[in-house]
C-alpha positions as CSV (number, residue, x, y, z in Angstrom):
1,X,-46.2,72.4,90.3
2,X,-44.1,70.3,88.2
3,X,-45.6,71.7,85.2
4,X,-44.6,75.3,86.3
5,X,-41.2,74.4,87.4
6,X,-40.7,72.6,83.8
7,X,-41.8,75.7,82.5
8,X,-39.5,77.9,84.6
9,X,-36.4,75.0,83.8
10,X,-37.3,76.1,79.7
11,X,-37.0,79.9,80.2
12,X,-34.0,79.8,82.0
13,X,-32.0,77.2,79.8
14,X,-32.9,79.6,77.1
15,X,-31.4,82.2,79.0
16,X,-27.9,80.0,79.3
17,X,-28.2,78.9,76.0
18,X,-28.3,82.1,74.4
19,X,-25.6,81.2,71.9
20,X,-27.2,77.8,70.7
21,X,-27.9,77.3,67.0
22,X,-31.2,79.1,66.8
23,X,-30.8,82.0,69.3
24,X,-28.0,83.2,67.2
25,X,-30.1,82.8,64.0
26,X,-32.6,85.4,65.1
27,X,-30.5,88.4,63.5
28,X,-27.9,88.8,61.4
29,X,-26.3,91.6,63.7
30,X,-23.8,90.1,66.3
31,X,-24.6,91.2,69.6
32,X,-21.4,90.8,71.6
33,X,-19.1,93.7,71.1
34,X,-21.7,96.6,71.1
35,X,-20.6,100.4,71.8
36,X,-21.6,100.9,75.2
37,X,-20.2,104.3,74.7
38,X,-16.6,104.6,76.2
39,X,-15.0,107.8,78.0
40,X,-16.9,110.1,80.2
41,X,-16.2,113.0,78.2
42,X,-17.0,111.8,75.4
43,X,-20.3,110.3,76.8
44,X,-21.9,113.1,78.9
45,X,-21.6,114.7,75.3
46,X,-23.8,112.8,73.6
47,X,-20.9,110.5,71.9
48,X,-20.3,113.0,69.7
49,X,-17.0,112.9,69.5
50,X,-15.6,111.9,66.1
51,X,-15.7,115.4,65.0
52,X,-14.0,116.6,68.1
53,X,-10.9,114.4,69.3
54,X,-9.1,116.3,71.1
55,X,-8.0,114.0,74.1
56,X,-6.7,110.3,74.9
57,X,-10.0,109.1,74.1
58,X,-9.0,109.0,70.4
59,X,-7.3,106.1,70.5
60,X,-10.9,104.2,70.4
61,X,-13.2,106.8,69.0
62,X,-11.2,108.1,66.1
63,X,-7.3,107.6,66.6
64,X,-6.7,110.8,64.0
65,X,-7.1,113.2,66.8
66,X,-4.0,111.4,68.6
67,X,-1.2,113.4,66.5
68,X,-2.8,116.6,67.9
69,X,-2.1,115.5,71.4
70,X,0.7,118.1,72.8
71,X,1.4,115.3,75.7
72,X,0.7,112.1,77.1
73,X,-2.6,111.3,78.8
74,X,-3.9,108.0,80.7
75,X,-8.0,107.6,81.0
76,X,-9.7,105.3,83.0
77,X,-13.3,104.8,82.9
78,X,-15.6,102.3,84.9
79,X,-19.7,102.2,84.5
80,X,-22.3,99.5,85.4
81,X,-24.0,99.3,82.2
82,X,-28.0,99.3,83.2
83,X,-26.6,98.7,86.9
84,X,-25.9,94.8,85.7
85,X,-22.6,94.2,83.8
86,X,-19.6,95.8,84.6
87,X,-17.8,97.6,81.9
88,X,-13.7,98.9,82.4
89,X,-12.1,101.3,79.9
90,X,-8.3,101.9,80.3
91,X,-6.7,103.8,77.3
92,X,-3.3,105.7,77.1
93,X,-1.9,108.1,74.3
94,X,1.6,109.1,73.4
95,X,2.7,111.4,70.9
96,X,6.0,111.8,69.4
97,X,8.0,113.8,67.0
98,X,7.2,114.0,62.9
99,X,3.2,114.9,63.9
100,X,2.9,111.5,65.3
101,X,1.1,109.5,68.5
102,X,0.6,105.7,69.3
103,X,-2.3,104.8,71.6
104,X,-3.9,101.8,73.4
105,X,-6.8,100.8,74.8
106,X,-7.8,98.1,76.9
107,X,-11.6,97.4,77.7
108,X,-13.2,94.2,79.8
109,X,-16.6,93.8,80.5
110,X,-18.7,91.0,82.0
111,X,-18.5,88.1,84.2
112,X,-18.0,83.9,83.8
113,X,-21.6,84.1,82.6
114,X,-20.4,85.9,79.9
115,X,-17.3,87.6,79.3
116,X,-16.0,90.3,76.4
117,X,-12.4,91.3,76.3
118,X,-10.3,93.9,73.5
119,X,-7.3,95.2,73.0
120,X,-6.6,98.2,70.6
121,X,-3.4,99.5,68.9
122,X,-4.1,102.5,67.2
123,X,-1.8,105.1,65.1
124,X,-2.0,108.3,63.9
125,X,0.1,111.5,62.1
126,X,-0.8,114.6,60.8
127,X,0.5,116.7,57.8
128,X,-0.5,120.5,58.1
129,X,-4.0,120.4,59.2
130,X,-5.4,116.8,58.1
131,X,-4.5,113.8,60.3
132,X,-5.4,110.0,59.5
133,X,-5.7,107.3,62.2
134,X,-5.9,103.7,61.7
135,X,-6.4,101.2,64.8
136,X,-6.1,97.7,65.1
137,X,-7.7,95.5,68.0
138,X,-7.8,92.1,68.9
139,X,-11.3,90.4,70.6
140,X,-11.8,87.5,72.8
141,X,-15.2,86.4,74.4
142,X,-16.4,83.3,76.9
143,X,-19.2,82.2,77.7
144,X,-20.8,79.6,80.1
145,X,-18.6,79.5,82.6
146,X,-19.9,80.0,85.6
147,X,-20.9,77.5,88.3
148,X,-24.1,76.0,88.4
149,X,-24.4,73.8,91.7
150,X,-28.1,71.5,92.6
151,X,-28.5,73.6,95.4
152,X,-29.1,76.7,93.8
153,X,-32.4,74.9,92.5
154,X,-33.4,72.6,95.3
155,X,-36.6,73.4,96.3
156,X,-37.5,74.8,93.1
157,X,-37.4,72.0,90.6
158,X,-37.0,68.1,90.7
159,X,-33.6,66.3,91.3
160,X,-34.3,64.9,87.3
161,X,-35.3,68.4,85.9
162,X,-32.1,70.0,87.5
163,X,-29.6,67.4,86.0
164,X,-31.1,68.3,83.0
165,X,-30.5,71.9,83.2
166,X,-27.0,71.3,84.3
167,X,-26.3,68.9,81.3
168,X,-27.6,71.3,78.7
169,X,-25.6,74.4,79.8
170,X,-23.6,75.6,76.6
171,X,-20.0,77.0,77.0
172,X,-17.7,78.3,74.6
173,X,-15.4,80.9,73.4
174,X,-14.4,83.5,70.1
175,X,-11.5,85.8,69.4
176,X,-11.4,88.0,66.4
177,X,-9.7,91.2,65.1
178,X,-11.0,94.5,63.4
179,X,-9.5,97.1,61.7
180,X,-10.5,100.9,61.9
181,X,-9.7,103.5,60.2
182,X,-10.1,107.8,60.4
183,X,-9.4,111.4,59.5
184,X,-9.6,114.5,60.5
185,X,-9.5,118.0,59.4
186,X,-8.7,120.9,61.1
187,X,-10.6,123.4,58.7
188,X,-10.0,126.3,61.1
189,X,-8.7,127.0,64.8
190,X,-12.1,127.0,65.9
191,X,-14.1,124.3,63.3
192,X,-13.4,120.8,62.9
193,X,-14.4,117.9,60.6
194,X,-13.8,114.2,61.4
195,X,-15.1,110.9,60.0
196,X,-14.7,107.2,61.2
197,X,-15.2,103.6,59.7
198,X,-15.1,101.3,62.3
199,X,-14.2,97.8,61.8
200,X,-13.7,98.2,58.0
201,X,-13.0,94.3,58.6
202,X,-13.8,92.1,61.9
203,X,-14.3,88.7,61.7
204,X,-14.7,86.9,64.6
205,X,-14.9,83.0,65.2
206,X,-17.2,81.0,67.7
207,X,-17.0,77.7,69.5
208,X,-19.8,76.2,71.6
209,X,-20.5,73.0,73.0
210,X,-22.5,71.3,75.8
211,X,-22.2,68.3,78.0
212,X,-25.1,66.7,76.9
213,X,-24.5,64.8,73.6
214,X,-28.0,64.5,72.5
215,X,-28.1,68.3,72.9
216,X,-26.9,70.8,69.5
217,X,-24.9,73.8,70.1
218,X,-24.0,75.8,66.4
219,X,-20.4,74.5,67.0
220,X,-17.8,76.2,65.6
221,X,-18.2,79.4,63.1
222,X,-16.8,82.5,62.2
223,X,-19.2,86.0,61.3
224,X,-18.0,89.7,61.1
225,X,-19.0,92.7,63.8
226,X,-20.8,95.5,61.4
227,X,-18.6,98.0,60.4
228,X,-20.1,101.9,61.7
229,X,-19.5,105.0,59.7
230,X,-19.2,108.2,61.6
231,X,-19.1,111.4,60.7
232,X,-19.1,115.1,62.9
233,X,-18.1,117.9,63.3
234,X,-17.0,120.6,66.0
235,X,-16.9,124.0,66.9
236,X,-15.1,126.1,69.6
237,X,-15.4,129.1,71.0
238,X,-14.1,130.9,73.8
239,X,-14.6,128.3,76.5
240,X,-17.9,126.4,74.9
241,X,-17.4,123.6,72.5
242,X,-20.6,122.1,70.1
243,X,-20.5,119.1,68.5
244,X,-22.6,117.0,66.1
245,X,-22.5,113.6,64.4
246,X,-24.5,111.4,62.0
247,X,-24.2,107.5,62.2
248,X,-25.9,106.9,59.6
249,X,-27.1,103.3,59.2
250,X,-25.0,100.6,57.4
251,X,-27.8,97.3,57.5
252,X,-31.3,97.0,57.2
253,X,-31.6,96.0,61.0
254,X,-30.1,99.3,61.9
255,X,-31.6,102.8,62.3
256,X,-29.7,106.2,61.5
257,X,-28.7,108.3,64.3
258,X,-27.8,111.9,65.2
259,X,-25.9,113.3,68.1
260,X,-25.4,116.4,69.7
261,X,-22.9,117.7,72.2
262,X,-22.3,120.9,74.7
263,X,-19.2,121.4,76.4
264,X,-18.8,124.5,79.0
265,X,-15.4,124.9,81.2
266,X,-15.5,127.5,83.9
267,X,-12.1,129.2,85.0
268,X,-10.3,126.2,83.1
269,X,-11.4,124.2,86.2
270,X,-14.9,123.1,86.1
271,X,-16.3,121.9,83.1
272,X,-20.3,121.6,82.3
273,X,-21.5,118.6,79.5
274,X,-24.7,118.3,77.8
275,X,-25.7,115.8,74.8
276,X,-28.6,113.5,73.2
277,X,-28.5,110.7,71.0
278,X,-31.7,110.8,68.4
279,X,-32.5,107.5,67.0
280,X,-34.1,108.7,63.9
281,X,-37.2,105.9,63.9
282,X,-40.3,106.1,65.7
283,X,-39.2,103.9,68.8
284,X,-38.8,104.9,72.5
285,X,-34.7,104.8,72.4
286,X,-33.4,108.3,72.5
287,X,-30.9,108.5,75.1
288,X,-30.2,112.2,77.3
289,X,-26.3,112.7,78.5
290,X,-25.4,115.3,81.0
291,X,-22.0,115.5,82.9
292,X,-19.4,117.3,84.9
293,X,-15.6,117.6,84.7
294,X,-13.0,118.6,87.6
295,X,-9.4,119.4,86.3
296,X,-7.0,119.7,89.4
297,X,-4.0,122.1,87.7
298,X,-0.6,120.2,87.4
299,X,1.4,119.3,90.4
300,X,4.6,117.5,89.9
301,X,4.3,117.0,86.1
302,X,1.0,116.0,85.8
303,X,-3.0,117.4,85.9
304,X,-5.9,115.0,87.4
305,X,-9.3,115.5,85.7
306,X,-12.2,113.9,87.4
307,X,-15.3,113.1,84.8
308,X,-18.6,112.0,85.9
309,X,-21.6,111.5,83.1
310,X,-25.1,110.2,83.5
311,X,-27.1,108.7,80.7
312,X,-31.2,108.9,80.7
313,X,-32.3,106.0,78.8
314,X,-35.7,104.3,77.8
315,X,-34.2,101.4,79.3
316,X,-32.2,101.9,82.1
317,X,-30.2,104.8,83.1
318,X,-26.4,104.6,83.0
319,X,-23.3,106.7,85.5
320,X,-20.3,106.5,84.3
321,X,-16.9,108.0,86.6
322,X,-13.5,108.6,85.2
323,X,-10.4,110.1,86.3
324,X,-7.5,111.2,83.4
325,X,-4.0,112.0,83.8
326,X,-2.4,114.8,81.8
327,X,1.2,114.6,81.7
């Protein structure tokens, strides 16, 4: 028995310990901060969106769209990533005379166990057809912070082995910034083009420590978030909308990617969204989208759109609901 329970004590301080020294050297890839895929829209359409841009969800996906915004909007999105972590998405748009709009957007994810919080401050203006975008965002993580009592263990390993555990539980904390940057080009009234680089710089700096003084945490460091290019394109016509986009890889522990998007609205009312993510390698991973869209017509100065999306994934599969606000 006490053999077992050792072995059970191991796993799970890996587990809490999942940013020690040589956990985090497994892969030079960050994984705190990863594109869940934000927006319901923009989600039930395969994420590709960068090509597209037409709505508040911009301000995270590729702020160049946000000039082309004839009002304000307000998006709010929650999912349950893999039906385990909570993820909020809260992102607002404004535009403004000269071909201009500001946006933010506001995402938390997590718990005490561990914890991911960003802010984003993006811009964008248009001249004649082309628009850039640039955003700004500021990131702050913890980790380790939630309560471990002896009871939750009693029974299950010895007094010794469970102050142990306790004494070796890491906690810690990061912030960092990125920058991003965009374009796109309206080439006609139906075809657009669009291209993203996301976190053309984002360092981010980590501190860890542990009660436990014989124990070794990695302490105190600083490494950037990968940068993503994006490029798509769109096409509209009548009331259907296609979309593509290429992410093509940008580090040797990546794979390229390409996405496809439907969009269908019925009597500007009820909208119908189809899309797939290809991971271009010969692993399990492609993901399906599919969604649905209510718009309730303005009342009082402002519309209500209803999103709902559902991702099919090797893993897991994903809802995500929404509701916007079209002012």
């Amino acid at each position: 028995m006490k053999t077992t329970s050792t072995f059970i004590l191991s796993i799970t301080l890996i587990v809490l310990s999942g940013m020690s020294a040589h956990g985090q050297d497994m892969s030079s890839i960050p994984g705190a901060f990863v594109d869940v895929g934000y927006g319901d829209r923009p989600v039930a359409m395969g994420n590709a969106y960068v090509g597209l841009a037409d709505d508040v969800n911009a301000v995270y996906l590729n702020p160049a769209g946000l000039s082309f915004l004839k009002a304000p909007q307000i998006q709010f999105t929650h999912t349950k990533l893999m039906g385990l972590v909570d993820y909020n998405f809260v992102t607002a748009a404004v535009p403004f005379k000269g071909n201009q709009a500001v946006g933010v957007t506001f995402i938390n994810s997590g718990d005490d166990l561990m914890r991911e919080i960003s802010g984003h401050l993006a811009y964008s203006i248009h001249v004649g057809q082309v628009s850039a975008g640039i955003a700004g965002k500021f990131r702050y993580s913890s980790f380790g912070n939630n309560t471990l009592l002896e009871s939750d263990y009693s029974g299950i390993f010895d007094p010794d082995e469970i102050t142990t555990g306790l004494s070796n539980q890491v906690t810690g904390d990061g912030s960092g910034y990125g920058l991003d940057l965009s374009a796109l080009y309206k080439a006609t009234e139906n075809l657009t083009f669009g291209v993203m680089v996301r976190d053309v710089i984002a360092p981010f700096s980590w501190s860890s420590e542990v009660a436990n003084t014989e124990a070794q945490t990695k302490g105190d460091y600083t490494e950037d978030v990968p940068f993503e290019l994006l490029v798509g394109s769109s096409y509209q016509t009548g009331k259907s909308t296609f979309s593509v986009e290429l992410r093509p890889s940008t580090d040797n522990e990546q794979d390229d990617a390409i996405r496809f998007g439907f969009e269908r609205v019925f009597f500007n009312v009820l909208a119908a969204r189809l899309g797939t993510e290809q991971w271009l390698n010969n692993m399990d991973d492609d993901k399906y989208m599919a969604g649905v869209g209510l718009n309730i017509p303005k009342m009082a100065g402002v519309s209500i759109r209803f999103n709902y999306s559902y991702v099919v994934d090797s893993l897991a599969n994903t809802q995500r609901v929404g509701v916007q606000l079209h002012f």
